[in-house]
C-alpha positions in Angstrom: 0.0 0.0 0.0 1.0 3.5 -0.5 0.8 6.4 1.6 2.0 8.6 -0.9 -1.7 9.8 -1.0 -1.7 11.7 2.5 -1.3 15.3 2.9 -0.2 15.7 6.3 -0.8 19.7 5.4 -4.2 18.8 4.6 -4.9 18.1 8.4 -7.3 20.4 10.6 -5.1 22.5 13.2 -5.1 20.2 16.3 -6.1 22.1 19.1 -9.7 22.9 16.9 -9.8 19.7 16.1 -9.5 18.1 19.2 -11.7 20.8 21.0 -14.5 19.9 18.3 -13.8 16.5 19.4 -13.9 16.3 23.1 -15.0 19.5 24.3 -13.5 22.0 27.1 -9.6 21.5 27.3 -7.9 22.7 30.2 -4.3 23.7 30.2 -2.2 22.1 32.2 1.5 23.9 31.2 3.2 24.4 27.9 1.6 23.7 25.0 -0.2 20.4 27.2 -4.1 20.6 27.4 -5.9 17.8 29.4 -9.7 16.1 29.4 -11.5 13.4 30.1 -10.2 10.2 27.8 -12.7 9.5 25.3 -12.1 6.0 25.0 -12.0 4.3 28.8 -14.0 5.5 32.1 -11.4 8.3 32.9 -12.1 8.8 37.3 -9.8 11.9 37.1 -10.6 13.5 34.1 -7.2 14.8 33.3 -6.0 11.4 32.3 -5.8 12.2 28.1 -3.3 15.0 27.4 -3.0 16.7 24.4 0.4 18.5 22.8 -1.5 21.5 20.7 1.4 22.5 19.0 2.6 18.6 17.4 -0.9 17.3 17.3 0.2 14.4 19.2 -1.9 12.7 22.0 -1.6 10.2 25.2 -3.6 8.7 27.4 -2.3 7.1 30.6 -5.0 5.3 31.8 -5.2 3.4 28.2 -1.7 3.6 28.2 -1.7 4.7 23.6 -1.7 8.2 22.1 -0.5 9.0 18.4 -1.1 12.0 16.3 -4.7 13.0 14.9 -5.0 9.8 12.2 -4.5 7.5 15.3 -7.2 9.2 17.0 -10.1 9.1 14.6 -8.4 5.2 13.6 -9.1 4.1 17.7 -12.4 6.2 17.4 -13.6 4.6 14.2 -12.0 1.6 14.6 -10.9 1.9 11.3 -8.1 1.7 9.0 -5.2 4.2 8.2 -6.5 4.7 4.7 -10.4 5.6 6.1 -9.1 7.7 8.7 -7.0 10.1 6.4 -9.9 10.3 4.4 -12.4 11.2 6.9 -10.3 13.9 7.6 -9.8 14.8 4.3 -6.1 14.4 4.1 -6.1 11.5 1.4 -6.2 11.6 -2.1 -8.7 11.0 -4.8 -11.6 10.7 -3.2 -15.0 9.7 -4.8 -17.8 11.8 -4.7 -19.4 8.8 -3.0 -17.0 9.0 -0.3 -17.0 12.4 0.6 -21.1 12.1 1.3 -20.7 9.2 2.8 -17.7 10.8 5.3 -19.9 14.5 5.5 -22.8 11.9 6.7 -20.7 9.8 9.5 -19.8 13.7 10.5 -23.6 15.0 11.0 -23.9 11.8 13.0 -21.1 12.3 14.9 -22.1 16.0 15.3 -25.9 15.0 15.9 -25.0 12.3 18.9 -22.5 14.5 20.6 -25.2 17.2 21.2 -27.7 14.9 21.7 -25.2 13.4 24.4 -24.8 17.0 25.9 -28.6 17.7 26.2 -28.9 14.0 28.1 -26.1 15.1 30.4 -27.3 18.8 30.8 -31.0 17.2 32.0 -29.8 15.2 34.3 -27.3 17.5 35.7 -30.7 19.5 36.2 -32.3 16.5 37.5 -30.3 16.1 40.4 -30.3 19.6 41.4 
């Protein structure tokens, strides 16, 4: 296979991206911005650390990180090729593709506010 296809310029800037991603980021010292991990039941909620200048991420309760393809390959579970094109760093992609990518997007974009509403009522709930 070759990866001469990816344009690593073609990548959103990190620190939108992953703010799009997981929501409020808190700093936590040069260039490092922490949150809740995504992927495991994170009890301190500062153990996923991004580097917003490189891009790069880590998570110490998972104990993996990577860069942004790694991240939307563990989200996705999918492979290198699929994640570059979802976001839209790969080559030659079918019209096809790109509405099938902009529609995993909206329902990406649709659960995570439905997921915030949820959370927002019962964080009324209980007050």
């Amino acid at each position: 296979m070759s990866f001469s296809n990816v344009d690593r310029a073609a990548l959103p800037p990190a620190r939108s991206f992953y703010e799009r991603e997981l929501g409020r980021l808190r700093p936590a010292g040069r260039g490092r911005l922490v949150c809740r991990c995504p992927f495991h039941d994170s009890k301190s909620g500062s153990s996923f650390t991004v580097n917003s200048e490189r891009g790069l991420w880590y998570c110490f309760g998972c104990q993996c990180g990577g860069d942004l393809i790694a991240f939307v390959r563990r989200r996705d579970s999918c492979s290198f090729v699929d994640a570059c094109k979802t976001l839209g760093c790969w080559g030659n992609i079918t019209a096809g593709e790109r509405t099938e990518l902009t529609c995993r997007q909206q329902k990406r974009d649709w659960n995570r506010q439905r997921e915030a509403a949820q959370a927002d009522a019962e964080r009324r709930e209980r007050l």
